[in-house]
Structures are given as C-alpha cells and as structure tokens.
VMD Tcl script that draws the C-alpha trace (Angstrom):
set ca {
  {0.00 0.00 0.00}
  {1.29 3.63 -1.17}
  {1.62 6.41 1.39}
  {-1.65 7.98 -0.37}
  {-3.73 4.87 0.05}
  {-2.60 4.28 3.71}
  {-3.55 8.10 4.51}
  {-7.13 7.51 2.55}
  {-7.93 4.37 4.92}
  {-7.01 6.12 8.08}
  {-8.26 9.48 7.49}
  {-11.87 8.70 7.40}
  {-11.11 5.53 10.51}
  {-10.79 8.11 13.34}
  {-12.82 11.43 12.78}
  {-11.74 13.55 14.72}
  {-9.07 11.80 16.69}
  {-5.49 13.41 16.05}
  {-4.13 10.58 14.63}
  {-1.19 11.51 12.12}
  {0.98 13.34 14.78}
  {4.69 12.59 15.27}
  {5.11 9.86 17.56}
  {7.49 10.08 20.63}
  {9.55 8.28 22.77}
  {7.69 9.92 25.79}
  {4.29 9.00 24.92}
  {2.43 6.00 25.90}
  {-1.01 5.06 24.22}
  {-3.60 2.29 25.57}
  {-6.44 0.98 23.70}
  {-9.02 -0.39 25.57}
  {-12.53 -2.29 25.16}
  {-14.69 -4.22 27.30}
  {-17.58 -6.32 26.79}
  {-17.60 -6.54 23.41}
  {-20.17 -9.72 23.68}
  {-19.32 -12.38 20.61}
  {-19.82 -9.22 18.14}
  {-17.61 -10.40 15.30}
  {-19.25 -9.46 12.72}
  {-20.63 -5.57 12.05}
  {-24.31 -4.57 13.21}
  {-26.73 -3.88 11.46}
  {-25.73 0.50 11.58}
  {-22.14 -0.57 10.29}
  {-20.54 -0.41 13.92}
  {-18.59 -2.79 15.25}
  {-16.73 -5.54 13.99}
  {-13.89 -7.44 15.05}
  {-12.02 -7.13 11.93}
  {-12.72 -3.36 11.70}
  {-11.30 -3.14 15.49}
  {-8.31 -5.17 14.20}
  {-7.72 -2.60 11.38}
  {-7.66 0.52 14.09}
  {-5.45 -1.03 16.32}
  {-3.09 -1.97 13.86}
  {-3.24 1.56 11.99}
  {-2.40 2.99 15.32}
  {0.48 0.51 15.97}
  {1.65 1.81 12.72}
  {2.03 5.48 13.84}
  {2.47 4.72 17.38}
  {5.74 3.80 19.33}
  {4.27 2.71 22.55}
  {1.11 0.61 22.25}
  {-0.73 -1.24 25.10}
  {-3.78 -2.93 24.24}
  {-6.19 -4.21 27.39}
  {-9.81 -5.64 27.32}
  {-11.88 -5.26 30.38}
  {-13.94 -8.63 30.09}
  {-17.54 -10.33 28.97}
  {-15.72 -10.58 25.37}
  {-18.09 -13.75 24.76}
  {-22.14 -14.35 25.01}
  {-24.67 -12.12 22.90}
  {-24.16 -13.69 19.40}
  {-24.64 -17.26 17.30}
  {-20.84 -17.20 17.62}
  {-20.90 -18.16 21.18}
  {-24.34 -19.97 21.16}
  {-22.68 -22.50 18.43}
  {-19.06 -22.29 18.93}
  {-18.67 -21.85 22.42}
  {-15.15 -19.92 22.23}
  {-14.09 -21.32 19.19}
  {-14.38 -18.33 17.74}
  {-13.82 -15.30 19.80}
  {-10.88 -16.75 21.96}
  {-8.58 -17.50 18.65}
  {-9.91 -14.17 16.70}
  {-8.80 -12.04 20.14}
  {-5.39 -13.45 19.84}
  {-5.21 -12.79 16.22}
  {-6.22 -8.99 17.47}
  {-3.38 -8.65 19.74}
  {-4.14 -7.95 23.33}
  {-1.71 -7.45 26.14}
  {-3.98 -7.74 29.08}
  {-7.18 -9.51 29.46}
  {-9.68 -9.89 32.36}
  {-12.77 -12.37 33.47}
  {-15.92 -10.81 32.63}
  {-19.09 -12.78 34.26}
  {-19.97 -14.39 30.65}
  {-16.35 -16.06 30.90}
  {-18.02 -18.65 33.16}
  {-21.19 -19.06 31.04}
  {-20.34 -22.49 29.94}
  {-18.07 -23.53 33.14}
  {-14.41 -23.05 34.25}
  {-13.13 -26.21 32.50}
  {-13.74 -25.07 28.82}
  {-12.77 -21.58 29.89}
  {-9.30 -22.96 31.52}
  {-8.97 -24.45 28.40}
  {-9.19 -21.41 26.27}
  {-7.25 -19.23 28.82}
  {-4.59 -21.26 28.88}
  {-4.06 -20.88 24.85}
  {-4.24 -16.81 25.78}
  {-1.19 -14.94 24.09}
  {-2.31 -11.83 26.64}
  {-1.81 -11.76 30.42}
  {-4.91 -12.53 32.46}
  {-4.70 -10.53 35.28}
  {-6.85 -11.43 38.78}
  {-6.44 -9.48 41.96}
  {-9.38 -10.70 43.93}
  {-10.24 -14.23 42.45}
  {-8.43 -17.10 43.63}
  {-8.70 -20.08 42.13}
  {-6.42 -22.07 44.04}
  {-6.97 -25.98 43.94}
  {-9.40 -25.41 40.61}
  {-8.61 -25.86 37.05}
  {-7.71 -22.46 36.91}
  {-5.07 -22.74 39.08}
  {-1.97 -20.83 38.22}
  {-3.67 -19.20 34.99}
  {-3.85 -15.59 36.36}
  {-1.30 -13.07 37.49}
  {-2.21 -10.88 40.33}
  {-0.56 -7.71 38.59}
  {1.92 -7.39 35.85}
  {4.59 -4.50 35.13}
  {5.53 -3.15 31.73}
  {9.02 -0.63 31.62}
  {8.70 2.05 29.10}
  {11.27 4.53 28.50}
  {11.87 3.79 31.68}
  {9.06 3.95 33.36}
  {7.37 1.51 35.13}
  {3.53 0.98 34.34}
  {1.77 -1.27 36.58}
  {-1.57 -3.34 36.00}
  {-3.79 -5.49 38.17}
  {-7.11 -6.86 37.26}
  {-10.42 -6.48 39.58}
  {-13.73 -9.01 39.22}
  {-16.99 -8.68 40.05}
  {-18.98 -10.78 43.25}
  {-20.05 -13.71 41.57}
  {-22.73 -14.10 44.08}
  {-26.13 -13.69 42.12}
  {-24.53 -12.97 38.69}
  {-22.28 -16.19 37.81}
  {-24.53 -19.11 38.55}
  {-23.10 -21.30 41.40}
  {-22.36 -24.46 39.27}
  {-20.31 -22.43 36.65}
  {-17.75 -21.22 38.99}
  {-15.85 -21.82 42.47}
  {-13.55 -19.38 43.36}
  {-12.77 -17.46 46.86}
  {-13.40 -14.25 46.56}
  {-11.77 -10.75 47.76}
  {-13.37 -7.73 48.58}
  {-12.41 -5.58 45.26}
  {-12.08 -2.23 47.62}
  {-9.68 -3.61 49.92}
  {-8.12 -5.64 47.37}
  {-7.97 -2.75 44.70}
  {-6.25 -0.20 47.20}
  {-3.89 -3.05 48.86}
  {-2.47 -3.89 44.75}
  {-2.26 -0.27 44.26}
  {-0.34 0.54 47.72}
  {1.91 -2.34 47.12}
  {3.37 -0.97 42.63}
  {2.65 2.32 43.54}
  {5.46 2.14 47.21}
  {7.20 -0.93 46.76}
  {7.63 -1.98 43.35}
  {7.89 1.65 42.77}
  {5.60 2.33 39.18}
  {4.87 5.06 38.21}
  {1.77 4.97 36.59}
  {-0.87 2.47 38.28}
  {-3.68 0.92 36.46}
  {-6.66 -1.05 37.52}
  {-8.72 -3.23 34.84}
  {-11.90 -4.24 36.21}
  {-15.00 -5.71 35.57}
  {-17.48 -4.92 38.67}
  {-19.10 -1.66 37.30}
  {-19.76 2.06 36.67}
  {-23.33 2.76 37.89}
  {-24.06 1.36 41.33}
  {-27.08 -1.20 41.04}
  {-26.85 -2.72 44.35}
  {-25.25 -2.83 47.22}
  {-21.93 -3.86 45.34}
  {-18.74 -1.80 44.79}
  {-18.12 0.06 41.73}
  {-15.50 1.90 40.21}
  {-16.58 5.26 41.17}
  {-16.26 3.41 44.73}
  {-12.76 2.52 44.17}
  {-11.85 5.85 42.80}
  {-13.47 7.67 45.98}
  {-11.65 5.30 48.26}
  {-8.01 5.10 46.96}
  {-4.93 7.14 46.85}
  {-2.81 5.18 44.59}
  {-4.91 4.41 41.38}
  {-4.42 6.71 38.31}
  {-6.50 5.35 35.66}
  {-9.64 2.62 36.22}
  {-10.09 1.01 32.78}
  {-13.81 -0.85 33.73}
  {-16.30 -2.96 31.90}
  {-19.45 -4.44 33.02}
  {-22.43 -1.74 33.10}
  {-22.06 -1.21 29.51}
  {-21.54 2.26 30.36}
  {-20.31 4.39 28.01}
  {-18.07 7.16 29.31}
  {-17.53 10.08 27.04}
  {-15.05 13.17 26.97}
  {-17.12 15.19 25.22}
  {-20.07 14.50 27.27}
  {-18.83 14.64 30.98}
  {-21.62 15.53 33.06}
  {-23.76 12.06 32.18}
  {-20.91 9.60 33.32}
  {-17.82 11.98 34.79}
  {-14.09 10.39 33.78}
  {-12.92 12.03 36.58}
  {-13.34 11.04 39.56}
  {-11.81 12.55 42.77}
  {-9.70 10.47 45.27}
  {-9.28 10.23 48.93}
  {-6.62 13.00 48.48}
  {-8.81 15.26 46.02}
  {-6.75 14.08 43.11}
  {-8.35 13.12 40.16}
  {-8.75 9.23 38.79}
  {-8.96 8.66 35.48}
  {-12.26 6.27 34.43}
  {-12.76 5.00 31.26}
  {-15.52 2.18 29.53}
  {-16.95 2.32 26.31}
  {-20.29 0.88 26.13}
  {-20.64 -2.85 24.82}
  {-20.80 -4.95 21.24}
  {-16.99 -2.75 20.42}
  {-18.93 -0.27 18.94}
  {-16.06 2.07 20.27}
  {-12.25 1.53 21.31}
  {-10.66 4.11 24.08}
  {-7.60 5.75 23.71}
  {-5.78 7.09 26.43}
  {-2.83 8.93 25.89}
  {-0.39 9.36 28.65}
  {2.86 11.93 28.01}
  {5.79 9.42 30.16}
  {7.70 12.76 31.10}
  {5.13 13.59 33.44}
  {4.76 10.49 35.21}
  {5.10 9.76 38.13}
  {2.87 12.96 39.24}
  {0.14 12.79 36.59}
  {-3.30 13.99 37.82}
  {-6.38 12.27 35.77}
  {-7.15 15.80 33.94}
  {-3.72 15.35 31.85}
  {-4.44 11.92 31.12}
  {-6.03 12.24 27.57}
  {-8.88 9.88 26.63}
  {-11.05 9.91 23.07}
  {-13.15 7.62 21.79}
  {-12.72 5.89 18.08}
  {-15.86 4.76 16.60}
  {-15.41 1.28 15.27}
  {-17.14 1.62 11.54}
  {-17.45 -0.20 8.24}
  {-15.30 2.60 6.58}
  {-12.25 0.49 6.18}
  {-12.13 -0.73 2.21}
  {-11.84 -4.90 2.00}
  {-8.81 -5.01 1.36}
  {-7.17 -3.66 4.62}
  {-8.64 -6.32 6.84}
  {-7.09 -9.27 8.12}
  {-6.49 -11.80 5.89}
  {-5.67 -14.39 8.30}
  {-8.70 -13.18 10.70}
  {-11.12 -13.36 7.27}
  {-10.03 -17.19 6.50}
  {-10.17 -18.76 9.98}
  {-13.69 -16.55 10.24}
  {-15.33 -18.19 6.97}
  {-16.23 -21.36 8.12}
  {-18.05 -19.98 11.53}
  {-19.75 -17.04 9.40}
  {-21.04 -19.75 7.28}
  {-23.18 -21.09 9.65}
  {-23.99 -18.56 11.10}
  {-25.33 -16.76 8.41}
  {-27.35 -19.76 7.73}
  {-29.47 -19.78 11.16}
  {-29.62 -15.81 10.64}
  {-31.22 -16.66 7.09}
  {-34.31 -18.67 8.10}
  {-37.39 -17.13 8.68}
  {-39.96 -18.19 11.10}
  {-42.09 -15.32 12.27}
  {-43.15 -11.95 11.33}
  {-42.93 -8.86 14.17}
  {-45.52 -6.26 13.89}
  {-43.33 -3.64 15.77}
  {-40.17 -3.03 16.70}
  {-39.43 -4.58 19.65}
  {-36.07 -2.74 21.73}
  {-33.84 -4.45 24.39}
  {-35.44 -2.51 27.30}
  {-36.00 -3.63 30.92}
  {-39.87 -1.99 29.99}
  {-41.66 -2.51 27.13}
  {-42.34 -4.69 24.20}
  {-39.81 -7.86 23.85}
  {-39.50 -7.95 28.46}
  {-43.40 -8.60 27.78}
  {-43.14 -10.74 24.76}
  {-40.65 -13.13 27.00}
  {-42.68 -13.10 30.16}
  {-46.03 -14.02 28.26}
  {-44.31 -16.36 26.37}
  {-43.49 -18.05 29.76}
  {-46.33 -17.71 30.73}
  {-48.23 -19.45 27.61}
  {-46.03 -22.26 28.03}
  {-46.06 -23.07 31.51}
  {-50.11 -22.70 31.05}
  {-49.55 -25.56 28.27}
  {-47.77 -27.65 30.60}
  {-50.51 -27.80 33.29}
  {-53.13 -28.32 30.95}
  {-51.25 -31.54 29.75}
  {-50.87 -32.65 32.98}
  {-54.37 -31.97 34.37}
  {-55.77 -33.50 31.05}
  {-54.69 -36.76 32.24}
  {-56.09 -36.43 35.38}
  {-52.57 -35.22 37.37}
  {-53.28 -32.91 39.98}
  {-50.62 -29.90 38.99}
  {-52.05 -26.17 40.88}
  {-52.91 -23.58 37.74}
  {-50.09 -20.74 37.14}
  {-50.08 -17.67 38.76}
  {-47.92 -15.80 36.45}
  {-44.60 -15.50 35.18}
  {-40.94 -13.64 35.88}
  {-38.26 -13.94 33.08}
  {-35.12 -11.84 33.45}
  {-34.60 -8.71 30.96}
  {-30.75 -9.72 31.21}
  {-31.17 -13.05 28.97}
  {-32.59 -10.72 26.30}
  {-29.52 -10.24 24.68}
  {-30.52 -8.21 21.66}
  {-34.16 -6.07 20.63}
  {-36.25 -6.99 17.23}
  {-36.62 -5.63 14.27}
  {-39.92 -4.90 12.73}
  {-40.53 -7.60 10.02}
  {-39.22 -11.06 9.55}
  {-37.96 -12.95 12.69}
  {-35.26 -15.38 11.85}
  {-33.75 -18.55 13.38}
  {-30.77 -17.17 14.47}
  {-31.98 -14.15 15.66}
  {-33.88 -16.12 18.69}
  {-31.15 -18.33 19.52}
  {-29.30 -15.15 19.37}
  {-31.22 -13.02 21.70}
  {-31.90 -15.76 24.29}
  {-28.02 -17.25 23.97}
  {-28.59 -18.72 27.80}
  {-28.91 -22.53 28.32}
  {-31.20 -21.89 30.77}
  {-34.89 -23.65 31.07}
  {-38.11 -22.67 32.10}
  {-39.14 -23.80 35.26}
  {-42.28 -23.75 37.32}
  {-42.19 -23.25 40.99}
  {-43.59 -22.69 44.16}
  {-42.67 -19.15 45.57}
  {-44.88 -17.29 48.71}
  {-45.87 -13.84 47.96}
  {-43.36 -12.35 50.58}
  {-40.60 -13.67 48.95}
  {-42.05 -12.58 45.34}
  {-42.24 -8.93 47.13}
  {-38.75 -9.44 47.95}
  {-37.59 -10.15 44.44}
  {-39.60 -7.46 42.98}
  {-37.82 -4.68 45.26}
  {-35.04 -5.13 43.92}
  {-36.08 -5.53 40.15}
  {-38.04 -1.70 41.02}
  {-34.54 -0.52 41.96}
  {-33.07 -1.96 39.05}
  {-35.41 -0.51 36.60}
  {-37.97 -3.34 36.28}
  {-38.24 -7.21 35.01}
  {-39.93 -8.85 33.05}
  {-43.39 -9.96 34.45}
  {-46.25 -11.23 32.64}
  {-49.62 -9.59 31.66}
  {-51.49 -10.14 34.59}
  {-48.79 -8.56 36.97}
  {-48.42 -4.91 37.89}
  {-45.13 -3.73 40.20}
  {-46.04 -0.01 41.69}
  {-43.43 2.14 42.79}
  {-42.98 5.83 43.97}
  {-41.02 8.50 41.72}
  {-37.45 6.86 42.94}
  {-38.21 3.08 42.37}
  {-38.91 2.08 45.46}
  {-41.94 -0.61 45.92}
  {-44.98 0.27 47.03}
  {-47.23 -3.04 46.23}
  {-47.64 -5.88 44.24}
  {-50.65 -6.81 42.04}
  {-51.55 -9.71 40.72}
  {-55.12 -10.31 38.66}
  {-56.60 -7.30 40.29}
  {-55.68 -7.69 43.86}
  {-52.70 -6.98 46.08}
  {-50.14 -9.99 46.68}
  {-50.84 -11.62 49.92}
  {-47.67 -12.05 51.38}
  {-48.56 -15.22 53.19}
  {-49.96 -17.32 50.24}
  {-47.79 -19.69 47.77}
  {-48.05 -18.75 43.67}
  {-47.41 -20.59 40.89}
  {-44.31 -19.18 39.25}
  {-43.07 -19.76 35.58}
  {-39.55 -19.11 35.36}
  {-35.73 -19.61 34.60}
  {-33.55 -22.01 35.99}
  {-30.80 -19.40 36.71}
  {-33.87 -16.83 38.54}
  {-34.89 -19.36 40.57}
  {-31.54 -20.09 41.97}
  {-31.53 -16.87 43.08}
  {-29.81 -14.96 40.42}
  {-29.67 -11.43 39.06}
  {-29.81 -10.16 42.64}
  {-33.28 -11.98 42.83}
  {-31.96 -13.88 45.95}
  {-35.20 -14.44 47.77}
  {-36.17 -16.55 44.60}
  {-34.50 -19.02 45.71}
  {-37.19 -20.10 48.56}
  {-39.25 -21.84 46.53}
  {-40.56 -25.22 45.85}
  {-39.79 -26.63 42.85}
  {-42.82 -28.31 40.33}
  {-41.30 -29.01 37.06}
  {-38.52 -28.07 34.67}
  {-38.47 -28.20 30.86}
  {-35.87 -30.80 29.18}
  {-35.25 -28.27 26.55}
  {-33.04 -24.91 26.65}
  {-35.51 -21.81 26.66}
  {-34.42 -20.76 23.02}
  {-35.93 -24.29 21.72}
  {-39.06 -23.32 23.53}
  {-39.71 -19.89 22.25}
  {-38.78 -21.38 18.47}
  {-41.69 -23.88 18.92}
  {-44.23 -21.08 20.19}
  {-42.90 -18.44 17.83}
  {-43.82 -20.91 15.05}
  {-46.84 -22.03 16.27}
  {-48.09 -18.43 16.34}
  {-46.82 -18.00 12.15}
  {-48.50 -21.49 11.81}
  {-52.10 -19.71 12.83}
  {-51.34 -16.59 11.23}
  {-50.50 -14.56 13.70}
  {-48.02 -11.64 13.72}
  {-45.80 -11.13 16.92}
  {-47.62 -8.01 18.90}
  {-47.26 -7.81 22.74}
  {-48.20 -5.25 24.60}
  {-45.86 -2.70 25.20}
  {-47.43 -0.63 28.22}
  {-44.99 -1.30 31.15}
  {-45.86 -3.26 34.06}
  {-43.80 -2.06 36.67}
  {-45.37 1.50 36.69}
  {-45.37 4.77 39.12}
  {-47.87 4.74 41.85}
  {-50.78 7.83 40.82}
  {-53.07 6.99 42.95}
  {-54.74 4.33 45.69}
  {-56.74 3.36 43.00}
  {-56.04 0.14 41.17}
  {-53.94 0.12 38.11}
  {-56.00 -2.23 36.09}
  {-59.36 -1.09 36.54}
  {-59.13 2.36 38.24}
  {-60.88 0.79 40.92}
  {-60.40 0.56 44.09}
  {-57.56 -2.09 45.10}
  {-58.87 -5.20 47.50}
  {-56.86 -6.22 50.19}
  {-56.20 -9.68 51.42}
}
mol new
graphics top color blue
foreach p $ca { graphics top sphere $p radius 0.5 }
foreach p [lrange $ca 0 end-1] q [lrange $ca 1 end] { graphics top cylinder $p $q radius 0.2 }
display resetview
C-alpha cells in the first residue's frame, strides 16, 4: 500500500481523533474495550466488527511507538458465535487482534471453568486477577495478580479487579474465593505504587460504573483510593464520554482530592478508548492530563485492509452462522427494543407464561393434579438483543436468548415474590407477565404488588413460571431461591420460544405484545387495572 492509500484508509477511521501526529519516545497510548459480547461481525448501523477493530489497532500501531492494548472482560455471550461455537471463535480471533492484558468478565463462566481454563490457557495476553483465587481449581496458576511493563523507563503497573459472583455467575459455573475488590484494589495499588515503585498504576476491572446494588463500583474505588491513576472498567455497559462529561464523569476525585482517570466504552466494540499518557510527566500525573477519546469502530475500512488471516479462519463460523440468521420463522408487527420496559421484556414473560399454562393443561388433562399458574418472571438480562420490525429469523432467537437456561415452574410465597420485585423496582424493572403490575414511587422504590386485580398476599404460595438461573436466586433476585420446585423443561428456553414463535406463524399470527410497562409509578390508591379501588387480602 502507497503512502496515499494508507492516509485515505485512516483518514476517514478516526474522525476527529489526532491521529497523524509525530510519535514520541515519551508517549504511551492504551487501547481499551470491554464487553464486546461475541460481536464479530458488524451490526446492522455498520458499527462494530472485530475485523474493523483489528484494522484501528493496527493503523495505530503503525504510527504509534508505545502501544498497550487491554480488554476489560464479557468478550463472549450475545451472538450465534458463542451460542454455536462456544469460544471457538472469539478466543482464537482475540489473539489474532493482539491484546496485552485480558480480564474475566461474568460471561467467561457461562459455559463452566473447565472449557474456559482451556481457552485461557491458549491466551497470548496476560490474564490478570487481583481478587479471584482459584487455588486448587482448574484455573489454578492461569492468572497473574498484577503485571509490570518498563517504558522509556518507566514503570507501568496493572492489576485486574472481578466482580462478586454471588447472584450474577450461577453457582455451578464457577468456584472461586473471593476478595473484597475495595480492599483488594487499594492493597495492589499501595503495594506498585510504594514498593515496586511504578509510576503509573492501572486497575482493569469488571465490577461496574453505575451502582445497582449494594456492590462496589468503580466510582467506589476511585473515591476510596490514593494510589490508582486510571480505572479502565467494563461491566455496566456504560459508556463514558469526553465530550459528554456531566452524564458519566471520567474524573473522579480520590481520597486525596486528586483526580482518577475512568474509562468504559459501552458494549458490542462499537467504540475503542484511547488514552494517551505523556511518560515525562509520570510519576505525578493527575487524571485531567491523562487524555482519553473515543474511536468509533465503523465499516469505513475498504476490503482489502482487513485481516487476511482473521477473514479465513472466520469463513467457516460465518457460514453457519449466516445460515441460522437466514431462516425465517415469524413476522414482528413492531419493533421490539432491548429494554428492561416494554415490548420484547413482555413478549418473554407471556411467552413463559403461555407455556407453563400448556404444561398444566397436559398434565391436568390426564387427570394429574398440577395447581394452575399464577404468572410469570423472566429476566430482561437473557434478552440479549431487541427486534426488528418484520421477519424474525432462526438465528436471531437463539441469538437473543443465547442462555442454556430452562423454564421452570415453581412454588414461591408472595413475601418472597415482594422481595424479588424490590429489587427488580430498583433496578429498573423485570420482566413480568400480563397479569402482573409492580407499583413504585417517583425513585423506584416498591410500594405493592398486584396480581389479577388484587394486592399480593404475602402469606400465600403462587405458581411461578420461570428460569432455571432466577430461581436459583440470580440477578440479585436472591429471595427466589425459597421456593418449591414443580417441574422443569428438558429443553433450553431458546428451543421453547422457536416452537411457540412458530406455532403463532403457523395460525397466522403476527408477533404483537403489549408494550405498556408493568412495573409502573404509583398515581393513585386506586387500582392500576381497573381504576378501581384495590382489595386487600
């Protein structure tokens, strides 16, 4: 490629990132992502793309003397990629990429620790782990605690943080003793910042931007430490922007009043972060002088420029892929967004719903005594993607409902349901069926529960239609997991919204829930059905 051609691929890559400056000796860049989520191939918009992120951090190799490359976990779960290939795919094409450091997102442990040993043994990155310690498991020995790069002389040290697996990583995919991240965040940092002597200290974590429980977050570690300078974070999905600081602030005082540098750019590697660090100043840098852009990840790099090696080991998978992605099975009469309220959270709770109901009228056909359902809780988290008005295609279930979890049908008193539903209202809702109505006040905190017209009584046992992985008490639903346990489906829940999906084309119907939200603000002490008057067990 010609100096012209070079500067016509890269020109249009970056926007408005300076890109073609001189390098130096005294400058250290780091590109960063985080739960980029299986997205190998682009969107639908032309963002993303693993190739397309292989092409900007190569291009900035290519100008840049001092590259460090670091992905702040979940790189895996969200696409047919993962559903099929279980890591076949993204592990290899990550290594093709070039990372230096990696971390565990929570979707690392979707399909167990042994497969996931596997692959992170085959790593050409550094796995760092702080607070997980996995001695006496298969993934014994595979992480480092912290790791130190010398540039120019100066010493840059990283450590990785992970989340509390406790009601996010289901119990059978992982066992691990874990360390509180605060403690364990400012003791790493204490110990490269005073003894090893760095000079720049960086945390990679996966626990969080925006508090959603009682857990710690990064803006928690910031606030609490003295020795961090930059917090590169995944998790939340939260997209932190320079050029839009007052939504999701970058910088974040420290115990000391100094500022902490926080970066995370959203999910699917829609967008790569930069940070630029000038070395001279180091080791005194304040958060303010540590620069940080975004690069949009886009479609505008011509064919040619991709990664040939990358394209060929991709073919086969994309195959497939495209295959499942190809058949169509259903038409939507809406567009249908990934929301915690709305459209597709009340598509997948009625859907539960339906087929739980089909269950017990099996069952009580042939004269088995099975109580009727109540109604139905499915988690907005294994809704992985939203639907498009039109066609519904094969793939594009299996795709947004990736989980191997099943639908189960359980036992669960009313108090504990309350429980449940308190935090869900904090959260921002669930997804509950038709017949369900969660009130809250103006700051989402729960008020009552109604069910068919009437407030929940507390003391009473309803028939639940769930998920496996809810009714173990995940997704911070912990008081789930009191219940009593009727049945559970043979089948993975994907399988069972393909059947009723297709039985709905097969009458001729479209796919049209209701979109009106059903956890909703408290007006009045009238009933939010009816208008009337609410009765009281």
């Amino acid at each position: 490629m010609n100096g012209f051609s070079f500067i016509k691929v890269l020109l249009p890559i970056l926007g408005a990132v300076t890109f073609f400056s001189f390098s130096s000796a005294e400058k250290l860049v780091i590109l960063h992502t985080n739960d980029t989520h299986s997205t190998i191939d682009l969107l639908p918009d032309g963002t993303g793309g693993i190739l397309q992120r292989k092409a900007i951090f190569d291009s900035v190799r290519n100008v840049e003397k001092n590259v460090i490359t670091v992905d702040a976990g979940d790189v895996v779960q969200g696409t047919l990629y993962f559903k099929y290939f279980k890591g076949d795919v993204e592990y290899p094409l990550l290594n093709m990429t070039g990372y230096d450091y990696r971390i565990l997102g929570n979707h690392e442990f979707d399909n167990g620790m042994e497969p996931l040993a596997s692959y992170y043994r085959q790593l050409n990155s550094i796995p760092l782990s702080a607070n997980y310690d996995f001695s006496g498991t298969v993934l014994d020995g595979v992480f480092k605690e912290y790791d130190i790069k010398v540039i120019d002389g100066k010493k840059i040290g990283f450590f990785g943080i992970n989340i509390d697996p406790v009601g996010i990583i289901s119990n059978k995919n992982i066992e691990v003793a874990f360390k509180d991240p605060l403690i364990t965040a400012n003791e790493m940092a204490s110990y490269l910042k005073n003894k090893e002597n760095c000079d720049l200290v960086i945390a990679v974590t996966h626990i969080g931007y925006s508090k959603i429980n009682d857990k710690a977050t990064d803006v928690d570690i910031a606030e609490s430490s003295e020795d961090i300078d930059i917090i590169i974070g995944g998790h939340t999905h939260t997209l932190i922007d320079p050029e839009n600081p007052d939504e999701y602030p970058s910088l974040i005082p420290n115990k000391n009043g100094d500022n902490v540098r926080i970066v995370q750019v959203g999910k699917q590697g829609i967008y790569i972060g930069k940070l630029s660090i000038d070395l001279e100043d180091l080791p005194n840098i304040k958060g303010e002088n540590i620069v940080y852009e975004l690069i949009p990840v886009t479609n505008r790099f011509p064919a040619d420029s991709l990664d040939k090696n990358m394209i060929a080991y991709l073919a086969p998978f994309k195959e497939s892929v495209d295959k499942a992605n190809n058949i169509v099975i259903a038409k939507s009469r809406y567009e249908l967004p990934k929301e915690r309220l709305g459209g597709l959270a009340n598509l997948t709770a009625d859907i539960g719903y339906a087929i739980g109901k089909e269950f017990v009228d099996s069952l009580r056909n042939i004269g088995i005594d099975i109580p009727e359902i109540d109604m139905s809780l499915m988690n907005v988290g294994g809704i992985r993607h939203h639907m498009a008005q039109g066609n519904i295609t094969e793939g594009q279930i299996l795709a947004t409902y990736p989980f191997s979890n099943r639908i189960v049908i359980i036992g669960l008193k009313g108090s504990d349901f309350v429980d449940a539903m308190k935090v869900s209202a904090l959260k921002g809702g669930e997804a509950v069926s038709s017949n369900v109505r969660v009130v809250t006040d103006n700051s989402g905190n729960l008020i009552r529960v109604v069910i068919n017209d009437k407030e929940i009584d507390p003391e009473k046992e309803y028939v639940l239609v769930t998920i496996d992985y809810v009714a173990q008490g995940n997704d911070d639903l912990v008081s789930i997991a009191n219940h009593r346990k009727i049945w559970e489906a043979d089948e993975e829940i994907s399988a069972s919204i393909l059947r009723w999906i297709r039985n709905q084309n097969a009458l001729g119907l479209e796919i049209a829930p209701d979109s009106t939200p059903r956890f909703v603000i408290d007006v009045s002490e009238q009933d939010v059905f009816t208008g009337k008057s609410v009765e009281k067990p």
